[in-house]
C-alpha positions in Angstrom: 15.1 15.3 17.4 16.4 11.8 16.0 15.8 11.6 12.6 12.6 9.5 11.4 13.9 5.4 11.2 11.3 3.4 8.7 12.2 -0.5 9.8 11.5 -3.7 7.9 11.5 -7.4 9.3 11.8 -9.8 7.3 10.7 -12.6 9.3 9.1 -15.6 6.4 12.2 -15.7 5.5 14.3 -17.1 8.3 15.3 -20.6 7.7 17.2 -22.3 9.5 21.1 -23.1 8.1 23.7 -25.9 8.8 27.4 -24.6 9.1 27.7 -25.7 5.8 24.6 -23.5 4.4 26.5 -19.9 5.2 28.6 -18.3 2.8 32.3 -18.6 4.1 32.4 -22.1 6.2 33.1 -23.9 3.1 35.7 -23.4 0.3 35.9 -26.1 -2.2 37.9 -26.5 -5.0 39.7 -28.9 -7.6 43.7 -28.6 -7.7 44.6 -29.2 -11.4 47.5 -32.0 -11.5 49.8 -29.0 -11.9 49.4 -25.7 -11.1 52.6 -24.7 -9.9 52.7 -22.0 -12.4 49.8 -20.2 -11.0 49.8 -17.4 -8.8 50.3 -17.2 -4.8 49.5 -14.0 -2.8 46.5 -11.9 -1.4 44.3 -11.3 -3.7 42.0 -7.9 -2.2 39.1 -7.1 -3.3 38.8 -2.7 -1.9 35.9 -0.1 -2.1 35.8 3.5 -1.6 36.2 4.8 2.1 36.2 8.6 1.4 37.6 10.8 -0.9 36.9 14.0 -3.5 36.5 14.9 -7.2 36.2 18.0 -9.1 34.7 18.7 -12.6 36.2 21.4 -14.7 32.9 22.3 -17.3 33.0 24.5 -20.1 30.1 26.6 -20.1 30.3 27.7 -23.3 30.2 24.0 -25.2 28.1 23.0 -22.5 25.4 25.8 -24.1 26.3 24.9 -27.4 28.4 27.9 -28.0 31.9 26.7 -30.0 33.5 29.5 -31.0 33.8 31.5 -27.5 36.6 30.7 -25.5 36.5 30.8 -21.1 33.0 30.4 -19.3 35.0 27.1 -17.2 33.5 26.6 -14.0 34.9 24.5 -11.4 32.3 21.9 -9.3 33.7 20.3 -6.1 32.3 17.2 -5.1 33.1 14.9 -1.6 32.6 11.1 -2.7 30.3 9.5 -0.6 31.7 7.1 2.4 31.4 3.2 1.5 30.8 3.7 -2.4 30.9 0.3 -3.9 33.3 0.8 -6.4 35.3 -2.1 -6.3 39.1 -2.3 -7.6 41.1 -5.4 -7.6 44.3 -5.1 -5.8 47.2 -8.2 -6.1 50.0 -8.3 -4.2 49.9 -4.5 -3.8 49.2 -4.1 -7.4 46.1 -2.6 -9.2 44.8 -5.0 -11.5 41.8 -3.4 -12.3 37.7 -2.2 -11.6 35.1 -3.8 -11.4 31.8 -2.7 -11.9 29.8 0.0 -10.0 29.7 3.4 -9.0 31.0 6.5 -6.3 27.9 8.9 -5.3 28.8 12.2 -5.4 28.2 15.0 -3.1 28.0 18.8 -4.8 29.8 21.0 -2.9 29.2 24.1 -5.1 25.9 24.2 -7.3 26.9 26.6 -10.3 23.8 27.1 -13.1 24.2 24.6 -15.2 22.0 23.8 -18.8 19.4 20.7 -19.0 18.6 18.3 -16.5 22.2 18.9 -15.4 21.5 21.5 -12.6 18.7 19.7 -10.9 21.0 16.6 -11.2 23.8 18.1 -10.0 23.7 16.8 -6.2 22.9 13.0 -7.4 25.0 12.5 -9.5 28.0 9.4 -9.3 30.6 8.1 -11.1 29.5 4.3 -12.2 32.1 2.0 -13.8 30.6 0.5 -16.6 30.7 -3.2 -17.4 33.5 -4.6 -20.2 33.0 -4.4 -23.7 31.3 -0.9 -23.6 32.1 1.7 -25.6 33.9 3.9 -22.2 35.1 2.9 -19.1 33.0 5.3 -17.0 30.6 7.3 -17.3 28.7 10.4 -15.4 25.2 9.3 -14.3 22.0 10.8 -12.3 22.1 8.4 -9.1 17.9 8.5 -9.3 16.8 8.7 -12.8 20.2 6.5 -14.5 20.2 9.4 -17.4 23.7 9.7 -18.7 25.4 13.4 -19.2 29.0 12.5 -19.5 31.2 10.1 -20.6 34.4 9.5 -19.3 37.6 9.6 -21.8 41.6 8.9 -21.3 41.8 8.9 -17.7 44.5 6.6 -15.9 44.1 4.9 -12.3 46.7 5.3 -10.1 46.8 2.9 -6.8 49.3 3.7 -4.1 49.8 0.9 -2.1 51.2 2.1 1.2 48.4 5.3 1.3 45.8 2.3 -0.3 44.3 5.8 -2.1 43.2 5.5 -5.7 43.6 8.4 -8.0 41.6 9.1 -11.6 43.4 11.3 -13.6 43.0 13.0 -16.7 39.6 12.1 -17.1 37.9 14.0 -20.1 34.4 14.5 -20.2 32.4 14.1 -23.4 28.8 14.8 -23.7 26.7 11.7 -24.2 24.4 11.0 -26.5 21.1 10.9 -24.4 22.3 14.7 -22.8 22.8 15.7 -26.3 19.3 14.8 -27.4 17.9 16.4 -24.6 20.3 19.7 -24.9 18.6 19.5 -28.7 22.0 19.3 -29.9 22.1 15.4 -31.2 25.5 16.4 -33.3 27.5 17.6 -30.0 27.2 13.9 -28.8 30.9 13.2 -28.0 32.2 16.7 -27.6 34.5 17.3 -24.8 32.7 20.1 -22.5 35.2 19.4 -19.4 37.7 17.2 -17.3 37.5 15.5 -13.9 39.9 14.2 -11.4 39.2 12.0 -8.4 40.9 11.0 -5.9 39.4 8.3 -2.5 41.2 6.2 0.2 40.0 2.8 -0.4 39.1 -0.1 2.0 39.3 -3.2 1.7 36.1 -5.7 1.6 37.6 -9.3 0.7 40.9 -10.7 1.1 41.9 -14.2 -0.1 45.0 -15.9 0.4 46.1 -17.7 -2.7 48.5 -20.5 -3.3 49.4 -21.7 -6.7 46.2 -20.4 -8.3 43.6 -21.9 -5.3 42.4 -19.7 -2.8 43.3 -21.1 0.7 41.3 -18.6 3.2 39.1 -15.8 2.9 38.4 -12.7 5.5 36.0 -10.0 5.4 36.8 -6.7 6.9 34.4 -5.0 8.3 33.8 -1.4 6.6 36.0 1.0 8.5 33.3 3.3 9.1 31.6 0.4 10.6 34.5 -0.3 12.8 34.4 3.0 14.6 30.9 2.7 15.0 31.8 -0.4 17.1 30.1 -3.0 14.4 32.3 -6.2 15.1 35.2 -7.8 13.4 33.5 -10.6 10.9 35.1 -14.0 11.1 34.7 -17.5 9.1 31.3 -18.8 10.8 27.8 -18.5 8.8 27.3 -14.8 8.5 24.2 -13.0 7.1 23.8 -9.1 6.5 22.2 -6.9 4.7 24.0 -5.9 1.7 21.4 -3.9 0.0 17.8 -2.0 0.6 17.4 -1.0 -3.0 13.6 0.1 -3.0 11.1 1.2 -0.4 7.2 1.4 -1.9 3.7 1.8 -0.1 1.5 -1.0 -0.6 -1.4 0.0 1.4 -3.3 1.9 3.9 -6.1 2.1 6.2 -7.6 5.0 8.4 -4.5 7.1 9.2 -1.6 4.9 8.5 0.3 3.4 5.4 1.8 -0.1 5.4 5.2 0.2 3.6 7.7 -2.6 2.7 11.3 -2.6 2.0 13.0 -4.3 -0.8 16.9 -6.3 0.6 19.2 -7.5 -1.1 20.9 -10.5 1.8 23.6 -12.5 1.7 22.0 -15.6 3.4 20.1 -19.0 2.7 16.3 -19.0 1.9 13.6 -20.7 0.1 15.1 -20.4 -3.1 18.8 -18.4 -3.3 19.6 -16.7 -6.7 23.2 -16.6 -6.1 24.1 -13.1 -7.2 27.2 -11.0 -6.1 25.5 -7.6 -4.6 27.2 -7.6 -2.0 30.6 -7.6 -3.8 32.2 -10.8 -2.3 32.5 -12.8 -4.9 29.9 -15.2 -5.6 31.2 -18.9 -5.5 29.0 -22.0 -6.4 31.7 -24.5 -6.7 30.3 -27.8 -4.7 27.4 -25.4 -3.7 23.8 -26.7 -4.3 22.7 -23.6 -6.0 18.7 -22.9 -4.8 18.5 -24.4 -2.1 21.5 -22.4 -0.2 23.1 -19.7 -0.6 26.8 -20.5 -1.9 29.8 -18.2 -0.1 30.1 -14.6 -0.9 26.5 -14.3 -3.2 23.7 -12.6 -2.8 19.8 -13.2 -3.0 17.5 -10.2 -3.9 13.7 -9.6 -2.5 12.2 -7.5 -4.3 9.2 -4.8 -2.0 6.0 -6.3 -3.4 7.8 -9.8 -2.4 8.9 -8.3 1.2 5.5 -6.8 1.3 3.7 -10.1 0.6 1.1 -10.6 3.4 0.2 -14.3 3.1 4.4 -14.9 3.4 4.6 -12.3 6.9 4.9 -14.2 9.5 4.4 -11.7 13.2 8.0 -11.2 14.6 6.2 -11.6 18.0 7.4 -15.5 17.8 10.8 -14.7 16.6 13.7 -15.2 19.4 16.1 -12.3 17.7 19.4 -13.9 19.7 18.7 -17.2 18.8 16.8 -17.2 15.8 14.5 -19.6 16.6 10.4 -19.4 15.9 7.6 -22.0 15.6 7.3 -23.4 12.3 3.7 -22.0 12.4 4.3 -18.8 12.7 3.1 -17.8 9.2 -0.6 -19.0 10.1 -3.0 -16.7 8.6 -5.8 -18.4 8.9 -8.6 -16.5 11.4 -8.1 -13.3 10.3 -8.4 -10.9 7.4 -5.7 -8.4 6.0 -6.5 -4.3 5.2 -3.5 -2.6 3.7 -1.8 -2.6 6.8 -1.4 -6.2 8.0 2.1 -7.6 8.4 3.3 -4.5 7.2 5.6 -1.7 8.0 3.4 0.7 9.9 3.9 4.2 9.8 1.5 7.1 10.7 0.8 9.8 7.5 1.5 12.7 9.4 4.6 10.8 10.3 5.5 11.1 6.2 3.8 14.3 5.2 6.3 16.4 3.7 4.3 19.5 4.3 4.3 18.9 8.3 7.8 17.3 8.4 9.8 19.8 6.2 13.3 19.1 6.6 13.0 15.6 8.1 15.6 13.1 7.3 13.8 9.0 6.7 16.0 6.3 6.8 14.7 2.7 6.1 16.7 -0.2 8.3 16.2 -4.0 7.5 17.6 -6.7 10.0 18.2 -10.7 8.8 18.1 -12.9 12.0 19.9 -16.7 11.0 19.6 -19.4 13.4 22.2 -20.8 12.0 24.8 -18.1 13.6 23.4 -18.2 16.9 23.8 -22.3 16.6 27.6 -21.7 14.8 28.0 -19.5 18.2 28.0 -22.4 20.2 30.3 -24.4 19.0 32.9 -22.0 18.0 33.4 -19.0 20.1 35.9 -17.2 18.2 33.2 -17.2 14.8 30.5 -15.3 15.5 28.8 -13.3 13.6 25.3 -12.0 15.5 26.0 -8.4 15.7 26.5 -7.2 12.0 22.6 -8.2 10.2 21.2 -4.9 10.4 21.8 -1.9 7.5 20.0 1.1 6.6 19.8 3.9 3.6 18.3 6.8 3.7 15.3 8.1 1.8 13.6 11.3 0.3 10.0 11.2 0.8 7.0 12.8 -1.9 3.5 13.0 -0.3 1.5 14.1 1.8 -1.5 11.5 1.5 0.4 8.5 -0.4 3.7 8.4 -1.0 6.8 7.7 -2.8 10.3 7.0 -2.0 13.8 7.3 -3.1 17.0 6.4 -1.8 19.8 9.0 -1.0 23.4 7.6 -0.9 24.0 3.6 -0.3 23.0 1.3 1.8 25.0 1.8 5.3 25.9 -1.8 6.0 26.3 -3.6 9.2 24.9 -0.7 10.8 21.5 0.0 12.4 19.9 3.4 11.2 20.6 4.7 15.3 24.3 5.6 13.6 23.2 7.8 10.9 21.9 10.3 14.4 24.7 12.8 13.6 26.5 14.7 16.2 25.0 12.3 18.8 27.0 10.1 21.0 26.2 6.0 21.6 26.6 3.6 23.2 26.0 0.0 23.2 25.2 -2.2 26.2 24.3 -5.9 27.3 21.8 -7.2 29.5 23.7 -10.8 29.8 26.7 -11.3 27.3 26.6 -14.2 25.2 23.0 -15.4 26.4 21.1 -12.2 25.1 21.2 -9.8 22.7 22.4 -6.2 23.2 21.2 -2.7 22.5 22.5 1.0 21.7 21.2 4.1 24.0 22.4 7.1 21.9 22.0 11.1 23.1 22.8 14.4 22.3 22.5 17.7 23.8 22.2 20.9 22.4 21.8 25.3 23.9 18.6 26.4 21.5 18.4 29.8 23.5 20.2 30.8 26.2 19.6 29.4 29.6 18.2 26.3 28.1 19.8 22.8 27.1 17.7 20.4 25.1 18.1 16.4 26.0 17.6 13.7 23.8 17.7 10.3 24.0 17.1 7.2 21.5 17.3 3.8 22.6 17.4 1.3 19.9 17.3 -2.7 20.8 19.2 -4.5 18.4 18.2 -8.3 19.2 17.4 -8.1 23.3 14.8 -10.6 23.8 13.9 -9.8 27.1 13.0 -6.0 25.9 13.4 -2.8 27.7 10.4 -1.9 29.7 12.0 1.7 31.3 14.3 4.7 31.5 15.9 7.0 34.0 17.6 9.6 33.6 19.3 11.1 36.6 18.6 15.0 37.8 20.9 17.0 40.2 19.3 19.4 43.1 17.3 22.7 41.8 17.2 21.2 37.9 14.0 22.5 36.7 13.2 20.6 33.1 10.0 21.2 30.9 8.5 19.8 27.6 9.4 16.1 28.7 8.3 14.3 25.1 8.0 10.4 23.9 8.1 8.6 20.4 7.3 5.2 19.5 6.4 3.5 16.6 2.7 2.2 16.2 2.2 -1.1 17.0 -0.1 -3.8 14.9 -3.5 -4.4 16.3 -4.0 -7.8 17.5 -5.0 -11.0 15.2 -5.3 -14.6 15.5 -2.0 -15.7 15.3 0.1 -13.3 16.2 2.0 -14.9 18.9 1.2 -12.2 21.4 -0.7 -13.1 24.6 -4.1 -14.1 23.7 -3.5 -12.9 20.0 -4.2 -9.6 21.4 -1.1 -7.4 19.9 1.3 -5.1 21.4 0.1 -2.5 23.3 1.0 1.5 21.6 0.6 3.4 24.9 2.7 6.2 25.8 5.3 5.4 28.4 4.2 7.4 31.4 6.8 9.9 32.7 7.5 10.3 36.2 9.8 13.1 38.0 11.2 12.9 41.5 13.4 14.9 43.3 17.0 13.3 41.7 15.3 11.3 38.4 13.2 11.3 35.5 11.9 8.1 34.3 9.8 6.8 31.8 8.0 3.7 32.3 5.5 0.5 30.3 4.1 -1.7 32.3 5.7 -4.6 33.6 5.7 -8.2 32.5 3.9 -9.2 35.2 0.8 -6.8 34.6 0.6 -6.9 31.0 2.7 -9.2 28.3 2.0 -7.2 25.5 3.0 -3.9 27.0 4.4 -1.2 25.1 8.1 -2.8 25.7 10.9 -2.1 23.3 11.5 -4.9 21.8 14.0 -5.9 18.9 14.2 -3.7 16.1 13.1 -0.9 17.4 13.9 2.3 19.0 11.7 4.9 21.1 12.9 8.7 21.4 13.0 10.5 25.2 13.3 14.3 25.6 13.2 17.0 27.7 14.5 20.9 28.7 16.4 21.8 31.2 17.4 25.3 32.9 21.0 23.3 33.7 24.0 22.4 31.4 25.1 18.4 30.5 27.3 17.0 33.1 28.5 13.3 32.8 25.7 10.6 34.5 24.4 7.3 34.0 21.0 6.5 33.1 19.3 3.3 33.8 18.0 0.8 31.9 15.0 -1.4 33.2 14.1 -4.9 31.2 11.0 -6.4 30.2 11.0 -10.1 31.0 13.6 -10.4 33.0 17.1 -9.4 34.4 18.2 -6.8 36.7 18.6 -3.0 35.4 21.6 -1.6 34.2 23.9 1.5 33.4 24.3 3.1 31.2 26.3 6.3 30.0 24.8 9.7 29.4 25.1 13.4 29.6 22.0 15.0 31.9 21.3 17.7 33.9 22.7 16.2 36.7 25.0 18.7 39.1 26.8 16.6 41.2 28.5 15.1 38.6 27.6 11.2 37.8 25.1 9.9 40.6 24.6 6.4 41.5 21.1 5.5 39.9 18.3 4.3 41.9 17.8 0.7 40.4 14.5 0.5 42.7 13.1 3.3 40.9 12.4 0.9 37.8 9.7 -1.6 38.2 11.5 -5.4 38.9 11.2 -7.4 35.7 9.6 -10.3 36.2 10.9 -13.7 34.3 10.4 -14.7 31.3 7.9 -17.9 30.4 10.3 -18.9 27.7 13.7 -19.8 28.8 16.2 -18.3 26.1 19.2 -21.1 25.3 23.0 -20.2 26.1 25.7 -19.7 23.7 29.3 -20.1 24.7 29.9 -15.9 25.5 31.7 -14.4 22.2 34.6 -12.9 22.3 35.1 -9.1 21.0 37.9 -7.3 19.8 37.9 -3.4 19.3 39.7 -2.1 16.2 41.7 0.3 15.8 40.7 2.9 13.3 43.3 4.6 11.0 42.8 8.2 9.9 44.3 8.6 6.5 44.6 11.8 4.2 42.2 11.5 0.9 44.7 12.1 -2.1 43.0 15.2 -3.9 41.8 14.8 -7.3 44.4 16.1 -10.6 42.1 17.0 -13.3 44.4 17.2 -16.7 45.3 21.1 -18.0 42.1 21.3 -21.1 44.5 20.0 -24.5 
């Protein structure tokens, strides 16, 4: 089963942006009268990719024992993908960290004293801000207690493997884990070494000349590349760089209304111009405020996010082009419970005693009209596909709940991608005048003689919506426990921007088997608007057993308010091989009342992804 997606839209806050609103359309700067002494080259700015680190911990100081010798015990960690720990890299030279911090990921969990064991598989590695007493220091990811400090290590950046070593790290206990230990005097004993080693990536290159930075590209992540997020370029972009928080903030009957704190890089009503997203936050001839300068970063906190009188209904939004009345934040003829204008989620949904084992992740999605506008006009700079992110989330409850985040935020990447050992795929209705979407499946042998099928299909910013889907079936293919998941939709209110402010319908899709198909159907446009379509942000599960094995097929996607269905590739029980779907078989869309503008069609280029070896970590011999 897909793991459990928790989505926030953040829809009061879409404003629209003129080119020179987004963060890289405009470098300005001064030249001084004579800089010719200052430096020219590419200036990168790299996080972690991947990469490993062991700690070498002395039992016996560690338990306050000083006069035995032996009791070491090795920990092995993996360093988790896309840390933001940033390094500045010139010309192929290191010229230092910057702050923040590596997760790591226990790979052995030996018994350890204190807090330490429980912490052991959260803890990271967080560079520590100049003019502190260390460089770096060994944190709990959830809490922020300190255990270690880090002593008299050395960086070592290889250029042609772009891998970063830490060696000859000692570890000394710190002050707070000494206090706890009830051993305030061993503050600043050495109780073990640590090594690490990653493959680094980098995030932001500039091109300088004589001191002044001439151009600036942004990468995308390289996980994010494979995962087919596209190649940024120098029009307006917007993502998500952050989703620091998730909290309930109400409930009613059998639901909770969450909200989900971002941290964007984008223009709103009032920009705080920080650098979370590690760009490099540049106000020069920026009005500060009232737009977001390049590179920074604006911060919403989850009681902001979760604001009701500030929710606008995404039900006006046009996710392609951005565009929504300016009264869609009308509140005025109805009343709000705990729920309204919230994230909406079932409690049995979150309760930890019926969902042991369950993985949450919480996705957030900016839409800018100022891209889709940027679009038209240039092509080659788009930037549409890359303004969703997730994180995942542990979950304590079973009536109200609390939340807190595992690992970092995944950016430029719905939560659909953190569905491991599935395959997807994404697919458009009508390049560059619609949005697209991502159809992901796997298939797994629970007992013998039976293959379980699932399916996820996740619409990114499709404004026409998906309204069905079939999944092909060779001759003599018996299949049983066909299943459906959607989120709950919001009951209707006055102004809502549904049809008749009467919400979205939450009706099962209805499925129906034929001789050759499966398919799962809503209601068309034409018999009810607010049918149970997917629409953007949002993904609905499909599922079935079958007595047969996975052969290649196509399924077939059916839309909402108009357009023809589509293929799409899948695995299925289908024998012959990959059969021609029945298009007829899906109710014909009907078109939509609102005519959706036409971008000039952007285009895409797929990159390349380069598999690298992690260097390993070199912890120093004990002195």
């Amino acid at each position: 089963m897909l793991k459990k997606a928790l989505t926030a839209f953040l829809l009061p806050f879409l404003f629209v942006l003129s080119p020179s609103d987004a963060g890289s359309a405009n470098l300005q700067h001064q030249k001084s009268p004579d800089n010719s002494n200052q430096p020219t080259g590419t200036l990168q700015k790299m996080i972690v990719e991947s990469g490993s680190a062991m700690m070498e911990l002395d039992l016996s100081r560690l338990n306050g024992i000083s006069t035995a010798t032996g009791g070491a015990v090795q920990v092995q960690f993996a360093v988790e993908a896309d840390s933001f720990f940033p390094i500045l890299v010139f010309n192929n030279l290191l010229r230092g960290a910057a702050s923040g911090s590596m997760g790591l990921i226990s790979q052995n969990a030996p018994a350890l004293p204190g807090t330490l064991g429980p912490s052991i598989n959260r803890l990271l590695v967080e560079k520590l801000p100049s003019g502190q007493a260390t460089d770096l220091a060994v944190r709990d990811a959830k809490t922020g207690f300190t255990f270690f400090n880090i002593e008299g290590h050395q960086y070592d950046y290889d250029a042609n493997a772009e891998s970063l070593a830490i060696n000859g790290g000692r570890l000394t206990m710190s002050r707070d884990f000494a206090n706890a230990l009830g051993r305030p005097s061993d503050a600043g004993a050495v109780v073990g070494k640590i090594g690490i080693g990653v493959a680094m990536q980098p995030v932001e290159i500039k091109q300088l000349v004589n001191g002044q930075v001439e151009g600036v590209t942004m990468p995308p992540l390289r996980g994010a590349a494979e995962a087919q997020t596209p190649t940024a370029t120098h029009g307006p972009d917007v993502i998500v760089g952050d989703l620091p928080d998730v909290e309930e903030l109400g409930n009613a009957g059998t639901q909770v209304g969450l909200a989900v704190a971002t941290t964007s890089c984008k223009h709103t009503f009032f920009a705080l111009e920080d650098d979370a997203c590690g760009f490099g936050c540049n106000t020069s001839g920026c009005g500060t405020g009232s737009h977001l300068c390049p590179g920074c970063s604006d911060p919403y906190s989850a009681g902001l996010n979760g604001d009701q009188d500030q929710i606008g209904s995404r039900a006006w939004v046009n996710p392609f082009t951005g565009n929504f009345p300016t009264t869609a934040n009308d509140h005025s003829g109805h009343n709000h419970d705990g729920l309204s204008h919230r994230v909406l989620v079932d409690v049995n949904d979150l309760n930890t005693t019926l969902n042991q084992g369950a993985k949450y992740f919480a996705e957030a999605q900016y839409v800018a009209p100022s891209e889709y506008t940027w679009c038209q006009t240039h092509p080659t700079e788009c930037n549409l596909s890359n303004n969703a992110s997730h994180r995942q989330y542990s979950v304590s409850g079973t009536t109200s709940f609390s939340f807190s985040p595992v690992g970092n935020t995944v950016r430029m990447l719905a939560a659909i991608w953190a569905w491991t050992g599935a395959t997807i795929n994404r697919f458009e209705a009508d390049p560059g005048n619609d949005g697209f979407c991502f159809l992901g499946y796997k298939v797994t042998n629970p007992s013998p003689g039976v293959w379980h099928y699932e399916y996820a299909l996740y619409n990114m910013n499709l404004d026409r919506a998906i309204q069905s889907f079939g999944v092909p079936l060779g001759a003599s293919v018996n299949v049983s426990n066909i299943g459906f998941h959607a989120p709950p939709q919001h009951p209707g209110w006055a102004n809502d921007g549904t049809l008749n402010s009467q919400g979205y319908s939450s009706t099962p899709w209805t499925p129906t088997q034929t001789a050759n198909s499966l398919i799962w159907a809503t209601e068309t446009f034409a018999n009810n608007q607010n049918a149970n379509a997917i629409r953007w942000g949002t993904l609905y599960n499909f599922r079935f057993d079958s007595d047969q094995p996975p052969q290649a097929a196509n399924a077939t996607v059916g839309f909402f308010k108009t357009g023809a269905p589509i293929t799409v590739a899948i695995q299925a029980p289908a024998q012959s091989g990959t059969p021609t779907p029945t298009p007829t078989s899906t109710p014909t869309p009907t078109a939509t009342a609102t005519a959706t503008p036409r971008p000039t069609p952007t285009p895409r280029t797929s990159p390349i992804p380069r598999s690298r070896p992690t260097p390993p970590p070199r912890p120093t011999p004990p002195h």
